[in-house]
Every structure is written in C-alpha cells, then in structure tokens.
N, C-alpha and C positions, 0 to 999 in steps of 0.2 A: 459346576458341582462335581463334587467326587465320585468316582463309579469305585465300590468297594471289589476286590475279589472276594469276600462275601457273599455279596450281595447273587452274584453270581454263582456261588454253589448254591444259597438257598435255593432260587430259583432251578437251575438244573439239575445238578445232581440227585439222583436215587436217593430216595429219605430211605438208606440202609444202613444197619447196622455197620461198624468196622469190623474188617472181614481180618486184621492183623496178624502174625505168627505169634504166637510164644514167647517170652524173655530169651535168647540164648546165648551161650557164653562166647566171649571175645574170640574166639577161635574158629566161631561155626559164622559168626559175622561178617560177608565178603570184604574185603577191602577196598577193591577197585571193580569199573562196571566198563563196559564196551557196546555200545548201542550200532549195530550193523543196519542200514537199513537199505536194501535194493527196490529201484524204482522201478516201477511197471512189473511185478514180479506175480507171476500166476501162483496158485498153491499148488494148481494141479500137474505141474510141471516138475516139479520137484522128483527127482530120482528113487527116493524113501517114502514117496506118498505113491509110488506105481507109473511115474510122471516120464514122459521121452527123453528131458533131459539128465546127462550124466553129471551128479552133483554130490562127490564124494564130503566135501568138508562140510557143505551143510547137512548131509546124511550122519557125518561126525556129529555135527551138534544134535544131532536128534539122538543118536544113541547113546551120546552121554549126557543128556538131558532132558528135558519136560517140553513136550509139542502139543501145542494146543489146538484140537482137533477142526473147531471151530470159533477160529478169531476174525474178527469182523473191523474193517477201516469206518470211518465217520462218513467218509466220502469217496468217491470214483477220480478222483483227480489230486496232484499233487497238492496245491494252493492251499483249501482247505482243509485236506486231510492231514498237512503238517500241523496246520492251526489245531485241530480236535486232537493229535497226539500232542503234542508239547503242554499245552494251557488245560488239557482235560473235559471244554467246555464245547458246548457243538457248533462250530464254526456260524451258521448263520447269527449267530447272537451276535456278530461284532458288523460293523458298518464295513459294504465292498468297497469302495473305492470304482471309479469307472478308469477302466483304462483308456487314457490320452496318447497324445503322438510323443513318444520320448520317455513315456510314465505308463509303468506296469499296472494294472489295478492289482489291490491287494488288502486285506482285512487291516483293520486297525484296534491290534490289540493293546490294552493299556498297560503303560510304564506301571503303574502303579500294582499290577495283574504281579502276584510272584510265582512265578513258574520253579519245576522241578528243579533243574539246573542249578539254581541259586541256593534252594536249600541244599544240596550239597554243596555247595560251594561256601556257605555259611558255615556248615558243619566243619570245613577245612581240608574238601576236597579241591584238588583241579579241576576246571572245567572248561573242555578243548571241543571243536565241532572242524568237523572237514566235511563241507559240504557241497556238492555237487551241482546238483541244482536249484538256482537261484529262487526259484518259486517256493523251496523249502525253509528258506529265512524272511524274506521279503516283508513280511507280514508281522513284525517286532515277536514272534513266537520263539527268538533261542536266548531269551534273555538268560544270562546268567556264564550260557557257552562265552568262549574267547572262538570267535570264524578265523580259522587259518586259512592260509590260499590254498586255492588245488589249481589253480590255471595257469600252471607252469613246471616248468620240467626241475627234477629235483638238479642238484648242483654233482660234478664229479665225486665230491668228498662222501655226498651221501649215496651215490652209487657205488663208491667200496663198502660202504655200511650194511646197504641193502642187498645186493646183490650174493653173498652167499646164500641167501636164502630165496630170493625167486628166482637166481639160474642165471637169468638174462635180463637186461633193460631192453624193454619194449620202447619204440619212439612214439607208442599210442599215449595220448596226452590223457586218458582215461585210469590207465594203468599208473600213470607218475600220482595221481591222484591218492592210489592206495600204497606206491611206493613212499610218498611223503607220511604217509600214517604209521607207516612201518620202521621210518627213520624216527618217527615221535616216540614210536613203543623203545625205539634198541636203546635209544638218547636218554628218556627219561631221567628223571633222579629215583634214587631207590626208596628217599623215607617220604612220600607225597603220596598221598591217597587222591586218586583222578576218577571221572568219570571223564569217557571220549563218546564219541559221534560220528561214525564218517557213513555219509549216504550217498549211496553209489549209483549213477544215471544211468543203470543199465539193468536191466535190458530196453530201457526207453528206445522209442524210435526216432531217429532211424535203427533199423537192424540190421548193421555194422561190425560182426564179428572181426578178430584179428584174421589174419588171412589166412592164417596154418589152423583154425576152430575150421572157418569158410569151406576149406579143404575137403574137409574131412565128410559135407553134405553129398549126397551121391541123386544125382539131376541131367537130367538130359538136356544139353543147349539148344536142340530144336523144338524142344517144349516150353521154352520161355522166352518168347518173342518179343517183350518189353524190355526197358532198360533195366538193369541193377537197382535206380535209384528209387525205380516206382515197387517192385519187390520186396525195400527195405524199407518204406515208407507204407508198404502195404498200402496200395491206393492205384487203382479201384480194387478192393479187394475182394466186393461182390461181384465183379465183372470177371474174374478170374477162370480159368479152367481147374478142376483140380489140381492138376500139376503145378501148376502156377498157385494155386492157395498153398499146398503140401510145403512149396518150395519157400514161400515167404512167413513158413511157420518154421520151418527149418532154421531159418536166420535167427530169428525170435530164440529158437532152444541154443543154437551157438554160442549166442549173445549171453543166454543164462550159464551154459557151460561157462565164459570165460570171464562173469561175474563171479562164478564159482571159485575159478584157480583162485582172483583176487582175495576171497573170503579164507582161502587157505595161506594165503600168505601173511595175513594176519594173527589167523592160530599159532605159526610158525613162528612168529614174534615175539607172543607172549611164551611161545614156550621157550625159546631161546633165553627168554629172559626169567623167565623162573616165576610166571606173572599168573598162569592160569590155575593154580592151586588156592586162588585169593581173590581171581576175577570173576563174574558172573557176565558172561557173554549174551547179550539179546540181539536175536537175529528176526527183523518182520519185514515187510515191504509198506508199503503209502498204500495200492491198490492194486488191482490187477490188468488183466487185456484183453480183450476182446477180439476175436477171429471166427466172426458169423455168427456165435450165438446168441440167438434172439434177435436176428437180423439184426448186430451191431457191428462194427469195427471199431480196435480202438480204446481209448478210456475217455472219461469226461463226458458220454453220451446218455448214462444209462444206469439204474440201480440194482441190475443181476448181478447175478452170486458170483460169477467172474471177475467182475470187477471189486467185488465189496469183501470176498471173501478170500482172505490172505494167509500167510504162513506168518505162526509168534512162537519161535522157541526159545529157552533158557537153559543155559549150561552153567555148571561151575559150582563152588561150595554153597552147601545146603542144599540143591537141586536136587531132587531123583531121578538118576540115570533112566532111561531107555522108558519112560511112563507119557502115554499119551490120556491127557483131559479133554471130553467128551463137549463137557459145558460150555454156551456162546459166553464170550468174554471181546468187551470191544477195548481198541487201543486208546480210546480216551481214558480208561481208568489206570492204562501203564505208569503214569506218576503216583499213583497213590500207592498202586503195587509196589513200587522202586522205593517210594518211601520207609514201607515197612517193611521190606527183605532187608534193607540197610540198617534198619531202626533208627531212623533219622530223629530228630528233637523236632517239637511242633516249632511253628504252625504246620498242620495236613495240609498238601495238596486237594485240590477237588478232582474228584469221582470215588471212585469203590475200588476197593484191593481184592485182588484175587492170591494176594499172597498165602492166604488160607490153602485154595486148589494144592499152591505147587509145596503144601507141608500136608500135603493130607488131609486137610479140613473140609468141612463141605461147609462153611460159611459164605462161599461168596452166593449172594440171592442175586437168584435174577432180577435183569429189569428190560426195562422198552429201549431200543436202539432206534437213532433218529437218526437218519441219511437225510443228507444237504449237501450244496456245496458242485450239482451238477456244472458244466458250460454255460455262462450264458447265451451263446449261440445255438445249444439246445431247446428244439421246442416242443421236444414230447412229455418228460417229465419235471415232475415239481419236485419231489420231494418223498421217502420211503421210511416204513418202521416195522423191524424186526420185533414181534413177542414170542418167545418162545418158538413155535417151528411156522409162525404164521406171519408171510412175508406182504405186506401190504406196500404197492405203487400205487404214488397217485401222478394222472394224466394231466395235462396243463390244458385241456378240458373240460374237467370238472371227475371225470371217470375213473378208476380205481381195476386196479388188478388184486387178485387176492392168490397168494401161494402158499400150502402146506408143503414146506420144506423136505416134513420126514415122508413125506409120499412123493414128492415131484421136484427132489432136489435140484434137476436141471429146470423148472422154471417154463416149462412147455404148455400148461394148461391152465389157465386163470379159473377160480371158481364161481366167478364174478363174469360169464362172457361176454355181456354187453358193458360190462364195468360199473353197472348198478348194484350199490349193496342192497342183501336182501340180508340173511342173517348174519351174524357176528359183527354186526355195527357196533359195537365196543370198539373195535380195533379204527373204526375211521372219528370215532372220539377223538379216540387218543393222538392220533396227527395232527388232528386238527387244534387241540389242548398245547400241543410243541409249536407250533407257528405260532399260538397267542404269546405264549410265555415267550421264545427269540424274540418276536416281534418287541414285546414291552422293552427288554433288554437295550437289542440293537436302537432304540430311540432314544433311550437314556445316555445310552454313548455317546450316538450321533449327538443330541443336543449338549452334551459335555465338551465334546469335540467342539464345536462351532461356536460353543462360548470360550475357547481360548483355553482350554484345563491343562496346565499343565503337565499335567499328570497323564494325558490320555495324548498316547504314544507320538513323542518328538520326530518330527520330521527327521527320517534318515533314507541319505541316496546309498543305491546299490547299481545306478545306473550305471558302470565302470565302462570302458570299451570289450574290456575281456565276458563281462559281465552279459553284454550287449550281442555278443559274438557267442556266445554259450545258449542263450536262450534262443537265437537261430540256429542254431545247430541241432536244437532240441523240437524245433517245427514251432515255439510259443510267438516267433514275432518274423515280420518276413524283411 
C-alpha cells in the first residue's frame, strides 16, 4: 500500500492556520538560500548570546539578521534530528532500522515522501548538499539535494580559486570540506537560482581543534594527567578534576571557534561573488552537548535544554537585521518556513511557517513539541514534549519529570519529585496521544515496507570505505 505524504501531515502536523508573508514584489523575493548547519553546536556557547566562545561571523549573521531566541531540535542526536528537519515529520513515525554488522540502522523514509529540496528544485532551483556526516543523509531525508563529496582534498586548481580568500590551505580534511563549498560558491553560474547545504562535523567529538585554535587554550600539563585522546573524547568526564573538566571544555569551544572561521569563509564567498544581497543564509545546529548537566555527558543520552535547545538564524533580503524572536519555533517546520519566504508554488511542505515571525506577523500559533529519536542504548528516557514553558520527560520507568522553563530554565528541580503526576495531567495526555498517533504511522510504513512498495524508500548503500572511516572517526562505529 501507498503511504501518502499526506497522509502524514494529517496525522502530525499542528491543525494551524498558514502562518505565510504577504504577496511581495520580485525584488524583495530571495533568489538563492545557504543552509549552514554545525553539528554538536551548543547555543550557549555562542559569542553574541554571552557564550566563551569567540564567534565573529556567526555574531555577523545575528546582527544582520533574525535570531531566534528559542529554537528547538526534534531530537538529541544527529540520525533523527536530520530526519524531523528535512521531511518536517517527528522522526519516530518512520520505522528504525536495527543496526547490523557492516549496516548502520537508520529511519526509512518514503521515496514517495516530497521533501523541501525538491520543491525548490521543481521551481528551478539548484540543489546541492555537502554533507559531513553520514548519519545526516543515511535515512533517504535529502531527497531532492545532489550529495557532493567532502572526503577529500580539494585539487591544486581549486586551491588557486580558493585560497585568496581563507589565506591558507589547511591539510585538516575538515577544512577541505568547506574549502570545496567555497570553490562551488566562486565556480557557480550566474543565471541559476540554487539552494545549498553544507553540515559541518564540528564541533562533534572528538574535540580536535587545528593546532594554532589548541594554542591558544591556557592549561597547566601537570593538571592533566590523561592522554589528549580521553580529553577530546571527553570520557570519563565525570571522573574529571575540574581542571581536567575546564580543559576538555576548552577543546569543545576551540573546536566552535574554528567552525566559526569556516562559517566566515563562506560569507566571504558570497560576498566575492556579489551573492548575498539575494541569498538568505540559515545558520542552526542538529543539537547540542552536554558537559555534566544533569549529570550527562555528551548528546544522544537525554532530553535537557542542552541538548535540545539550539541556535536558528536568518540573514539576507527581506530579513530584519539585528531582531531577536522570543517565541519557541522548532526545526521541523523550517520547510514550510523556507517555502513561503521563497513563495514557492504548491504542494506545501508539512509543518507550520514561522515566516510570519521573521516579517513581523504574530501568526505563527504555538503548538506541542514532541522529542524522540534518544540512543538506543539509553535506558533512562523515552521520550519528551515541550508546551509552552512546561517541559515534560518521560522515564523508561513509567515516571515523568515536569519543568517550568520560565522559572527553572536550567532544568534543576522537577515539579513532579517522585515522578508521579499530580496536577497538570493534561501535559502527560498529550505524550502519550504522540506515541499513539507515530505508532499508527510507523506500522503503516513498516507494513508497506515489508510488502515490497515500491515507493517506500529503495534500498541505497552509503556504506563507502571513506564513508566507513568517517563515522569512526566520529566515535558511531568502532
């Protein structure tokens, strides 16, 4: 049987109004988009939000553009969190995959499913992805993108290309990753309307700064009696001294610094090329990290604000410069947003536009945020849902944490201490109402799946050597 993307908004998406801009004239219309996205990327680390790290180009996009105060990932972990940004839909709806010897697990999303990408690309856009890591595509979610390589070093020809503009060629194979992006921006053709994509593996762990970032940490070697490797892998990280915590959080902020130059070499790109007076730059992360609070380490473990709660800014025509939005808005509805800042031709993408927010509107309504998508080798939690400032975990116990947000942002005191609801049992409704509705979902796949549907996502390998060699490197496979 057929699984509609329909079928699929019914079912999920917020029965809200369109939250759309305005008619506006061909002029005010972006022409081209740049989708930035850094992985493992805290908010609160950020330079411009008060954060350790020095982060000039993203502090750029913030004061010439719209930051949103409170934006919210689907999930704590890369896998599913690319699945809820691309397709819109909350990751658990789609069947996991168990991971095998040689075979990643990974969602299976349907060929049939039309994602953002394609409707630009229908409208007569490019549509290019450079993507980092592999957990970020794996999952049939960039349909529509063309995946160019990053796992390899750009060629001489395009280090004369590139190179006036970042100074120097790094031999860090991370670096060639956004020097290749960079050769796409200078190369391009002039009369092609593109949307691109490059997601950058850092500050993922390990925390591996270039060695002149590294430098620049100020640490005592008698106060770090483990190797380097366990520092940058942070582990044990609860065993730590503080010195040894301070020091392997250092790494971490290096790492974003030198995410950072990359994000500026980018800008530098388009400005060279006469690109950003017509591009609308989106800069977010997948999720965040963890460094002891709420006794975690790490991502993938856990549904605090750390993890879940990210940086989404928008630069470029139509924007308003230097304006930050207050309202939760999660990245599952960034296609539907992207749809109507471009004014794309139907079909809509699924979820809700906040394009409204970023013209001044107050149409975007809220709704309930459903967190999925944890470790499976996590055994604390199931599953979480933001309303409004009232942050509900549920225990893989049966037990419930409850957090008001605008009182206990850090997430320190449950209102709930034995984990028993007493009042506002509306909120563990409504959890429980999202696992019926994915549940029904994910069976209709799975059973389309297993009848042979063509339609529901063709077997495709990414298992490459390079491929193989990237996601150990990345800590996913040993």
């Amino acid at each position: 049987m057929k699984i509609s993307t329909c079928f699929l908004v019914v079912i999920l998406a917020p029965l809200l109004l369109s939250c759309g801009t305005p008619p506006r004239s061909s002029q005010e219309v972006p022409r081209n988009l740049v989708i930035i996205v850094s992985d493992s990327l805290r908010y609160d680390i950020i330079g411009a939000y008060g954060g350790a790290a020095h982060t000039p180009n993203i502090d750029h996009l913030i004061a010439t553009g719209t930051s949103f105060q409170h934006a919210y990932s689907c999930a704590p972990r890369t896998l599913p969190s690319s699945v809820g940004m691309m397709t819109a839909h909350i990751p658990a709806s789609y069947p996991l995959t168990e991971k095998k010897k040689g075979v990643r697990a990974r969602y299976l999303v349907p060929d049939s499913e039309v994602l953002f990408p394609e409707l630009f690309k229908a409208a007569g856009f490019e549509a290019t992805a450079f993507v980092a890591n592999p957990n970020a595509y794996v999952s049939n979610n960039m349909q529509g993108f063309t995946l160019l390589p990053t796992d390899t070093k750009i060629t001489p020809e395009q280090e004369q290309r590139v190179k006036p503009i970042t100074r120097k060629i790094r031999a860090d194979l991370r670096y060639h990753q956004t020097y290749r992006f960079v050769d796409y921006l200078l190369t391009r053709p002039d009369d092609t309307k593109f949307i691109s994509l490059i997601w950058i593996d850092d500050p993922h762990v390990p925390y591996t700064p270039p060695e002149d970032f590294k430098k620049q940490i100020k640490a005592d070697p008698a106060q770090l009696p483990r190797s380097f490797d366990q520092y940058a892998w942070a582990k044990p990280f609860m065993q730590y001294t503080d010195a040894e915590k301070q020091y392997s959080k250092a790494l971490y902020t290096k790492e974003v610094e030198s995410m950072d130059e990359r994000v500026g070499f980018i800008l530098a790109a388009l400005r060279q090329r006469g690109l950003l007076k017509d591009t609308i730059v989106m800069f977010t992360a997948d999720h965040g990290e963890q460094f002891g609070e709420n006794d975690h380490v790490g991502h993938g473990n856990s549904y605090f604000q750390t993890l879940l709660h990210v940086p989404l800014i928008f630069s470029g025509p139509g924007i308003p410069r230097g304006k930050t939005i207050t309202a939760n808005v999660s990245q599952m509805d960034i296609s539907r947003t992207l749809h109507d800042l471009f004014e794309l031709p139907a079909p809509e993408p699924a979820g809700s536009s906040f394009a409204g927010l970023l013209g001044g509107k107050s149409t975007y309504k809220p709704h309930d945020f459903y967190f999925t998508g944890i470790h499976p080798k996590s055994t604390e939690y199931t599953d979480a849902l933001l309303l409004n400032n009232d942050k509900l975990i549920a225990r893989q116990d049966g037990s419930f944490l409850l957090f008001r947000l605008d009182k206990d942002p850090l997430e320190k005191r449950s209102i709930w201490p034995d984990g028993i609801p007493k009042k506002d049992k509306e909120i563990v409704n409504r959890i429980l109402s999202f696992r019926q509705r994915t549940s029904k979902i994910r069976k209709e796949i799975e059973t389309a799946y297993e009848e042979g549907e063509k339609s529901i996502n063709r077997p495709r390998s990414f298992e490459t050597k390079s491929t193989i060699q990237k996601l150990k490197s990345l800590g996913y496979i040993k």
